[in-house]
Structure formats: structure tokens, C-alpha cells
C-alpha positions in Angstrom: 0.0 0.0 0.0 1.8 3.0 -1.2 -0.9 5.5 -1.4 0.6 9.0 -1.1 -0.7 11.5 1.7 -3.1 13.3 -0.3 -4.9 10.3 -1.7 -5.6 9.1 2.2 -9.5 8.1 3.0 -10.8 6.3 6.2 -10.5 3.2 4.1 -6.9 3.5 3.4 -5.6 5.2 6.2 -4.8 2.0 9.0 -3.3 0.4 6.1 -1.2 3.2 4.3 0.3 3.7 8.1 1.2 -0.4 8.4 2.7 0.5 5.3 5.3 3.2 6.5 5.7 0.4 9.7 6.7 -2.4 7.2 8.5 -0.5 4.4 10.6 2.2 6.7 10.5 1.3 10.0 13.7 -0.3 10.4 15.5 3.1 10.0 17.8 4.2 12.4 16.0 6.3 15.1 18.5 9.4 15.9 21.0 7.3 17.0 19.1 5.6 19.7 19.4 1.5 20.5 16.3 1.1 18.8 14.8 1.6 15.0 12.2 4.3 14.7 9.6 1.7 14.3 10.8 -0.1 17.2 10.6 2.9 19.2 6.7 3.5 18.5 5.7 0.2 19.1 7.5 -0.1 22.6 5.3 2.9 23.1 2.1 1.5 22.1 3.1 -1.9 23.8 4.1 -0.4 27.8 1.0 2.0 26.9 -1.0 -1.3 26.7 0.6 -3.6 29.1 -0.4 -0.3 31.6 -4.2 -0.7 30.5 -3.8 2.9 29.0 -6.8 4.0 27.1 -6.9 3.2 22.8 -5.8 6.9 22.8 -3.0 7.2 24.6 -1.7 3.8 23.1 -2.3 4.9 19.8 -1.0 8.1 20.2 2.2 6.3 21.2 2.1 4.5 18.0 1.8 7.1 15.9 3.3 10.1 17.6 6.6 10.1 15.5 5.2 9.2 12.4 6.3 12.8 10.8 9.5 11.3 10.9 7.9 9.6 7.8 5.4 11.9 6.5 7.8 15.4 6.9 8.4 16.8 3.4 11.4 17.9 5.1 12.7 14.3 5.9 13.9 12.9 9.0 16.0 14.4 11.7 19.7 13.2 12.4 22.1 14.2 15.0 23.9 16.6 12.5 20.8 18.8 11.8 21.2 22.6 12.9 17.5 23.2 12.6 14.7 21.3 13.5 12.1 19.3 11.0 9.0 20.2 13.0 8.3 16.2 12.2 5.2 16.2 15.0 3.2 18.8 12.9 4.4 16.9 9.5 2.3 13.9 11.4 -0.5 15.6 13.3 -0.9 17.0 9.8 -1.7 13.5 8.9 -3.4 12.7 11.8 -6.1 15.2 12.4 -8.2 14.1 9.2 -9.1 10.4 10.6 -8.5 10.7 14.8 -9.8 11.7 18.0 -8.3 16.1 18.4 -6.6 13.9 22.0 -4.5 11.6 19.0 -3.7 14.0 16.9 -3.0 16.9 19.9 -0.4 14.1 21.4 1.6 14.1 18.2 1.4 17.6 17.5 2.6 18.5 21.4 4.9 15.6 22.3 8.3 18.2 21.6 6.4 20.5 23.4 5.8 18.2 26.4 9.5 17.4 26.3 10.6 21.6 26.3 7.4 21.8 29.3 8.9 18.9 31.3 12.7 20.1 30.6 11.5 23.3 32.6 9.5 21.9 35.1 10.9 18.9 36.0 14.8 19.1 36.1 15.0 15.3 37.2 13.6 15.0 33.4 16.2 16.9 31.8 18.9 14.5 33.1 17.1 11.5 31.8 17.2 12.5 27.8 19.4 10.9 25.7 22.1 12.4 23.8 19.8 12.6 20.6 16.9 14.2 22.6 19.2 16.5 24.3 20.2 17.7 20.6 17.5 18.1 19.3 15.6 20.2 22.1 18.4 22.8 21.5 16.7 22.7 17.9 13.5 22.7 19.2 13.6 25.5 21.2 15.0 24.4 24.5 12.9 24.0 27.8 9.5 26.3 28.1 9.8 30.0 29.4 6.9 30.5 32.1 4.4 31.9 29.5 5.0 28.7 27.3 4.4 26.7 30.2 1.0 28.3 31.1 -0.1 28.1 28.0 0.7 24.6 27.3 -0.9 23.4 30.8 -4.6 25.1 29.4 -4.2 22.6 26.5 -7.5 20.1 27.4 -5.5 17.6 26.1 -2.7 17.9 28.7 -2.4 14.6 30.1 -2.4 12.3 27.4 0.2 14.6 25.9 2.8 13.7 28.8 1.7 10.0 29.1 2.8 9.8 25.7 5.8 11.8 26.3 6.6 9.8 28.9 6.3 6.7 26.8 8.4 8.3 24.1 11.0 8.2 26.5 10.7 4.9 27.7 10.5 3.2 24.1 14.0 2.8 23.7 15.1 -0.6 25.1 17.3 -2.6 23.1 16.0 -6.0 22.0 12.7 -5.4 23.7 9.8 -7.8 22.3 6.7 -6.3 20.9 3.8 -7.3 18.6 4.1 -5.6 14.9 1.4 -2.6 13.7 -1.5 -5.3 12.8 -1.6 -6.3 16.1 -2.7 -2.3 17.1 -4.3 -1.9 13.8 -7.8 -2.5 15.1 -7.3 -0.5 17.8 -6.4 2.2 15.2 -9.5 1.5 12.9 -11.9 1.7 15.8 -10.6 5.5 16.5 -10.7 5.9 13.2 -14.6 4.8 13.1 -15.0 6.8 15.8 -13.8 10.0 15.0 -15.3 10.2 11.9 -18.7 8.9 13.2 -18.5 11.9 15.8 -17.7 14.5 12.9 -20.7 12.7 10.7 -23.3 13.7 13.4 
């Protein structure tokens, strides 16, 4: 299924993303232990091992998907300006999900600047790859950015899934493949676009 982004319907979506899963994500994910597909579905898999709601697990799934998607390709650890990958995917996104899905890959850098500034413990926990690129991303929140960000409605489920961002890096960690969430993903699919229809 190689359908471009353009040609996407509710029909084609949950398989045009498998697609990207199967034909690119064995990339190398910004130098981390773990492929970029990898990295996603650890996300999706602690996110359901937690009984986390189809939202937050499939927001884990598909927060970096921009990586994919960005007409501006993917990030590496020479870049000197960001990609803005997580709108490149929310762009994606906010056609066929839940605003909560699309909201926690549009946000997740921003819930890694907001935690930078809030938490400090947090900071010292990024890898050398997330370290770079928040530099390129803007670095942690000022206080304005910060109060802004917490009136977001969608707050919480933005930093569950940035905290399963960070935690989807183990090497040679065992998960199940997309099709195993792809139901999951249909049903929010159906869902959204039953809410929109009525």
C-alpha cells in the first residue's frame, strides 16, 4: 500500500500507516538503541501492558510518524534546525482521529521543552539525541509557554505519551508488529469520523 498522503481516506488510512511500519520502520531512530519503528511500538506496547486507554496507546504509535510523513525528511544528529516532524504527522493525523491523538503528536516536543522546565529530574534522563534536538527545538518552556501549554485540554495524554516516548528505547525489547494495534487504530478511526458525521 503505497498510497501518497493526499490520496488518504478512512478506508486507506490504518493500512497506508502499516505500510510506513513495514517498508521504513527499520530506520535508524537518531542514533538511539532502537529503529524508529521499534521505538513507537514499545510505546504502544508499555502504553497497553499499563491498560492505557486506545488513545494514549495509539497516540504512542503514531506520535513520530512525521519522521515519515515530513516533506522535510527525518531528523539526524547533525541537523542545525529542527524538522518540525510532530506537525508533519498531526498533519496527517487530524483528518481520521480523535483532536486527543492528533493533539499528542502535535505536542509531544512541546511536552519534552514543558517537562525540561519543570521537571529538572527529566532533563537528566534525555538521551544524547533528545538532548540535541531540544536545543533545535527551542530548549525547555519559558513560564508563559508553560502556562499556555498546561490550558491545553488535552494535557495529560500529551505527557503520558511523552513519557512513553521516553521509555520506548530498550534494546532488543519484544513487541507485537502494527497489525496487532491496527484494530485499535481502525476503531478510532470509526470513531472520529462517526462523531464529525453527526
Amino acid at each position: 500500500m503505497n498510497a501518497s498522503v493526499k490520496d488518504l481516506t478512512a478506508d486507506n488510512i490504518v493500512d497506508f500507516l502499516a505500510s510506513i511500519f513495514e517498508r521504513r520502520g527499520a530506520e535508524e531512530y537518531l542514533g538511539e538503541p532502537v529503529t524508529i519503528g521499534e521505538h513507537m511500538l514499545q510505546g504502544a506496547t508499555i502504553a497497553e501492558r499499563n491498560g492505557q486507554s486506545d488513545e494514549i496507546i495509539v497516540g504512542a504509535l503514531l506520535h513520530d510518524i512525521g519522521h515519515f510523513t515530513s516533506e522535510f525528511g527525518t531528523f539526524s544528529m547533525e541537523d542545525t534546525e529542527d524538522r518540525h516532524h510532530e506537525d508533519a504527522g498531526a498533519e496527517v493525523l487530524e483528518k481520521f482521529f480523535p483532536n486527543v491523538v492528533t493533539d499528542c503528536c502535535r505536542y509531544h516536543v512541546a511536552a519534552k521543552r514543558y517537562l525540561c522546565a519543570t521537571k529538572p529530574s527529566y532533563f537528566e534522563r534525555l538521551s544524547e539525541a533528545s538532548v540535541h534536538s531540544l536545543n533545535l527545538q527551542g530548549g525547555p518552556m519559558n513560564a508563559e509557554e508553560v502556562a499556555a501549554f498546561e490550558s491545553n485540554p488535552n494535557f495529560e495524554a500529551i505527557i503520558a505519551v511523552r513519557y512513553l516516548d521516553e521509555a520506548g528505547k530498550v534494546a532488543g525489547m519484544q513487541t507485537p508488529d502494527f497489525r496487532h494495534f491496527a484494530p485499535r487504530v481502525q476503531n478510532l478511526v470509526d470513531r472520529h469520523l462517526s462523531n464529525t458525521a453527526s
